[in-house]
C-alpha positions in Angstrom: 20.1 -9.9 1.4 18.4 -10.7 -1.7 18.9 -7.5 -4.5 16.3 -5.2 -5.7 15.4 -7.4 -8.9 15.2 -11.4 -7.1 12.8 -9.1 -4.9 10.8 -8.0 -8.0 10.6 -11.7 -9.0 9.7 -12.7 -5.8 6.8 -10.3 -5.7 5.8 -10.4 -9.3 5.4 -14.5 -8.2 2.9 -13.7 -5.4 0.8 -12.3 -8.0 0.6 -15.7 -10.4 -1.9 -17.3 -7.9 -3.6 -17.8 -4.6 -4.1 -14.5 -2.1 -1.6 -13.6 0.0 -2.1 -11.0 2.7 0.3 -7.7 1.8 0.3 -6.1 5.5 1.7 -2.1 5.7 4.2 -1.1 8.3 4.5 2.5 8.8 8.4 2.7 10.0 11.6 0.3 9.8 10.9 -1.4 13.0 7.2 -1.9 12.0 8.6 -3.4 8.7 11.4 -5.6 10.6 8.8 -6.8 12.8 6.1 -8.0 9.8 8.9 -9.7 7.6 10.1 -12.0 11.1 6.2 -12.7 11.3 6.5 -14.3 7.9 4.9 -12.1 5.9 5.9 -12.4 1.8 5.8 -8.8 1.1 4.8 -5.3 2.5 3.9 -1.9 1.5 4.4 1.6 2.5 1.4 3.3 4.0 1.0 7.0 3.0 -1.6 7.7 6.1 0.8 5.6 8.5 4.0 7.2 8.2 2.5 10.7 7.4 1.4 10.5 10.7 5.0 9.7 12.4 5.6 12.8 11.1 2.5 14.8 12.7 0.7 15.2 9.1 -1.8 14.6 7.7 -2.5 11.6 5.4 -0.8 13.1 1.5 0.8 15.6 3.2 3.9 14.2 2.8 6.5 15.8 0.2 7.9 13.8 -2.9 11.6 13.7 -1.6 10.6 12.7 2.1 8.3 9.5 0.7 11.1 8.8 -1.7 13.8 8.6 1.5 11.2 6.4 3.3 10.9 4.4 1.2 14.7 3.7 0.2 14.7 3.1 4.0 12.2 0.2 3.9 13.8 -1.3 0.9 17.5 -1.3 2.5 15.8 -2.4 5.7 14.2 -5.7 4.8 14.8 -8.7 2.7 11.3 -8.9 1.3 10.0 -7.2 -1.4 8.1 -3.7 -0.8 5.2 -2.0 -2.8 4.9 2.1 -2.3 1.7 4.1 -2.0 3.1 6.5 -4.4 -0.2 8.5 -4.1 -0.9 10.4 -7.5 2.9 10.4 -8.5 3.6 13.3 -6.9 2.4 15.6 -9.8 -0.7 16.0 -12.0 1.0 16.1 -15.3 1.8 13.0 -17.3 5.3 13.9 -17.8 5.5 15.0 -13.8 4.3 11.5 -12.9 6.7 9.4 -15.4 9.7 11.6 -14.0 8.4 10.8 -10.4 8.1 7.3 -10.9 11.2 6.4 -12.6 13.0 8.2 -9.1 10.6 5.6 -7.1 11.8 2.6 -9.0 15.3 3.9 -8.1 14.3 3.3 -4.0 14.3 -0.9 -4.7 10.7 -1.0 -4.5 9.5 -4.1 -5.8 5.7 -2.5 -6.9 4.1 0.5 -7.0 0.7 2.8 -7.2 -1.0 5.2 -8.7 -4.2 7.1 -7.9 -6.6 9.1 -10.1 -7.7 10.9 -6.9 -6.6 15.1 -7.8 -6.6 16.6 -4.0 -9.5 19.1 -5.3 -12.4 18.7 -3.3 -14.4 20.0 -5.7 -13.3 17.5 -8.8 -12.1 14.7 -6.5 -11.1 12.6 -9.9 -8.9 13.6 -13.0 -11.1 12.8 -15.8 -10.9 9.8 -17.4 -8.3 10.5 -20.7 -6.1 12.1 -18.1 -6.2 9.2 -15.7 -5.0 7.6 -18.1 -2.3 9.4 -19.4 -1.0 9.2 -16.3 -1.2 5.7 -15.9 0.2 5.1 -19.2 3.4 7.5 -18.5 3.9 5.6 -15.5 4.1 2.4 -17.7 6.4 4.0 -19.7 8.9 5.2 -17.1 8.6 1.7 -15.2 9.0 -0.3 -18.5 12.3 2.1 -19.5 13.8 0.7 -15.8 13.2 -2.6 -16.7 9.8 -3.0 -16.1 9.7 -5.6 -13.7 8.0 -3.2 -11.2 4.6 -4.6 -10.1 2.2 -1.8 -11.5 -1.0 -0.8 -9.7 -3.6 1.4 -10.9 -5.8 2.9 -8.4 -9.6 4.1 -8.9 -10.3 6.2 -5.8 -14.0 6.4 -6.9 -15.2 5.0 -2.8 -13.0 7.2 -1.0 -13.4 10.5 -2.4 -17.4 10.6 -2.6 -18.2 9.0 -6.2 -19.3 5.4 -4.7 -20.3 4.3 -8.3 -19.3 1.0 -8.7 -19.6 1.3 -12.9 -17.7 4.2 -13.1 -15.1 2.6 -11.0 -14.6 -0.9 -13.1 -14.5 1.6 -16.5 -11.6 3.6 -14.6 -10.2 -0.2 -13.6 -10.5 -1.1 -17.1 -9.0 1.5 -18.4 -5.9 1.0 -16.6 -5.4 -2.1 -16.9 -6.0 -1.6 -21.1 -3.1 1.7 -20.4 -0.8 -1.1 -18.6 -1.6 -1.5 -15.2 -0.4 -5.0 -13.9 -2.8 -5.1 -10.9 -6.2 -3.0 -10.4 -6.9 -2.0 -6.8 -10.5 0.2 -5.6 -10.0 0.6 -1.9 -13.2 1.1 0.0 -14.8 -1.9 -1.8 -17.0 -3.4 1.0 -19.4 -5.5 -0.5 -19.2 -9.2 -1.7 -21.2 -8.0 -5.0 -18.5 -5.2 -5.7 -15.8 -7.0 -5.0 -16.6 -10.0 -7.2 -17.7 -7.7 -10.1 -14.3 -5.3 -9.9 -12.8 -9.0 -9.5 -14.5 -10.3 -13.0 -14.3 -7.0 -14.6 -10.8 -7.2 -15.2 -9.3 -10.4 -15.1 -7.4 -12.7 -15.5 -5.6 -9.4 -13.9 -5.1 -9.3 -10.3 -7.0 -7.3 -8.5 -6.0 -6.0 -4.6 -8.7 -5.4 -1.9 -8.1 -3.0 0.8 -8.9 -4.1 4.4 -9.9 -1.1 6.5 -10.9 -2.9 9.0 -13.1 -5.8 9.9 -15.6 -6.3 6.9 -16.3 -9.8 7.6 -14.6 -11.8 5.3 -11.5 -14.3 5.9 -8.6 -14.7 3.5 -10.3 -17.6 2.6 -13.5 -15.9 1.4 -11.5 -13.5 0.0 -9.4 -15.8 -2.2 -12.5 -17.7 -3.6 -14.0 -14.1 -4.7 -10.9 -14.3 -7.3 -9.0 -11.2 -4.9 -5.1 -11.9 -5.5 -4.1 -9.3 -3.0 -5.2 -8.3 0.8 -3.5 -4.9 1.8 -4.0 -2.6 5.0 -3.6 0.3 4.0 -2.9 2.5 7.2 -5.2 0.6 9.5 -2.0 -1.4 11.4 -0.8 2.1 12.0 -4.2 3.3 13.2 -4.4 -0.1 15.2 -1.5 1.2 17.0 -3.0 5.3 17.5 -6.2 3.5 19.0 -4.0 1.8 21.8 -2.4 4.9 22.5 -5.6 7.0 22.6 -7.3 4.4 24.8 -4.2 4.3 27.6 -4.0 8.5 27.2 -7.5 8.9 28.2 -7.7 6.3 30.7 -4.7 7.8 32.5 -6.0 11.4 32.1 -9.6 10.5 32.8 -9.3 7.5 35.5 -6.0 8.2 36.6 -5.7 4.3 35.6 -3.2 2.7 33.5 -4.4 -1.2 33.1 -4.3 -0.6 29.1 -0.7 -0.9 29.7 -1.1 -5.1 30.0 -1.9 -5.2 26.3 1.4 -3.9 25.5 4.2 -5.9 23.6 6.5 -7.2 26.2 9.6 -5.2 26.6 12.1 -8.4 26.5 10.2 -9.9 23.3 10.3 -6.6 21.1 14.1 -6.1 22.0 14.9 -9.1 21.6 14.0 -9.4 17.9 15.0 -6.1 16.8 18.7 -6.8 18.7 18.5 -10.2 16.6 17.6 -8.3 13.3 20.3 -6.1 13.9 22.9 -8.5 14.7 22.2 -10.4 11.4 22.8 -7.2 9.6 26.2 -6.6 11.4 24.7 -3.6 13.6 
């Protein structure tokens, strides 16, 4: 199994050139099942596994996310990126300590959002924002600092759809030492390509909520390094279960059940994966 750092390398690489497509399982078997699809990489999903627990999407406690995401590290050979949300604390300081006990999981990259919880100031200001992200550089550069660093500006999801404001938040980061910008709920060409321009030659990650009409291939000529999915393969996999739930309650039917993953295929790659890892 390749260590924590050739994993660093290995994911620091995807970012040089090219797009690849950085996919977010929500459990260990999720995760086993991605890397043997032949994914490169993969990334926690806050939303995802929050819900495996019956929460809430950032209703998930430091310690827990920290556990989940040793989990995912020790479980596969490919490197992993963590949602870390907002670092688990609003202070600087709070954030660098936080961080430096995320690089200690094997996670090959990780985020941070400006986004406070507060409904009613949805965004740290800017100074603080950065701050943050700048103690987060620190704390990843004392490890080592070959940590892929994200800096998130939650501008679309919290109800601030300015698209200026966002690329001066982006900007910011990436100026306080952010390796890679990310501005999830991007949906247009137009903002896309103008976060994109904004702040290169810095990568720049586009978050695929579900089908906004673009391939990887239109993607990767808009400049975007990095696809992710946030918490939609997790949702994918609600839907199916909502769908067969009703159908059986409501139509005392259950011919949803054909679209499930055969028994004998699913079992027989997770016995495999286990028996390469001596289990």
């Amino acid at each position: 199994m390749p260590t924590a750092a050739e994993k660093r390398q290995a994911f620091r690489k995807l970012h040089e050139r090219g797009c690849f497509i950085l996919p977010n399982p929500w459990d260990v078997g999720s995760a086993r099942y991605l890397q043997s699809a032949g994914f490169k990489a993969l990334a926690s999903t806050s939303a995802g596994f929050a819900f495996t627990l019956g929460l809430p999407d950032a209703a998930v406690d430091r310690d827990t996310m920290l556990e989940h995401l040793r989990e995912l590290c020790a479980a596969t050979d490919v490197p992993v990126n963590a949602d870390f949300e907002g670092g688990y604390a609003h202070d600087p300081d709070g954030v660098a300590a936080n961080v430096a006990l995320g690089v200690e999981t094997g996670v090959a990259g990780l985020s941070i959002e400006d986004s406070t919880g507060d409904r009613d100031k949805p965004l740290y200001d800017l100074d603080i924002a950065v701050a943050r992200i700048k103690a987060a550089r620190k704390a990843i550069d004392k490890a080592g600092g070959d940590v892929v660093f994200t800096g998130r500006a939650e501008c679309f999801l919290v109800g601030r759809p300015d698209i200026e404001e966002t690329i001066a938040r982006l900007k910011a980061y990436a100026d306080a030492g952010a390796d890679c910008l990310y501005a999830p709920g991007l949906r247009t060409r137009e903002h896309i390509e103008k976060v994109v321009q904004a702040v290169a030659p810095k990568p720049v990650n586009l978050l695929m909520p579900g089908n906004l009409g673009f391939s990887v291939a239109e993607i990767e000529a808009m400049g975007v390094r990095r696809i992710s999915t946030g918490g939609t393969l997790a949702r994918v996999g609600w839907g199916a279960v909502m769908r067969s739930a009703r159908q059986m309650l409501d139509e005392g039917r259950f011919d949803l059940f054909a679209q499930a993953a055969p028994h004998a295929e699913l079992n027989g790659l997770l016995r495999e994966d286990a028996r390469k890892r001596g289990r």
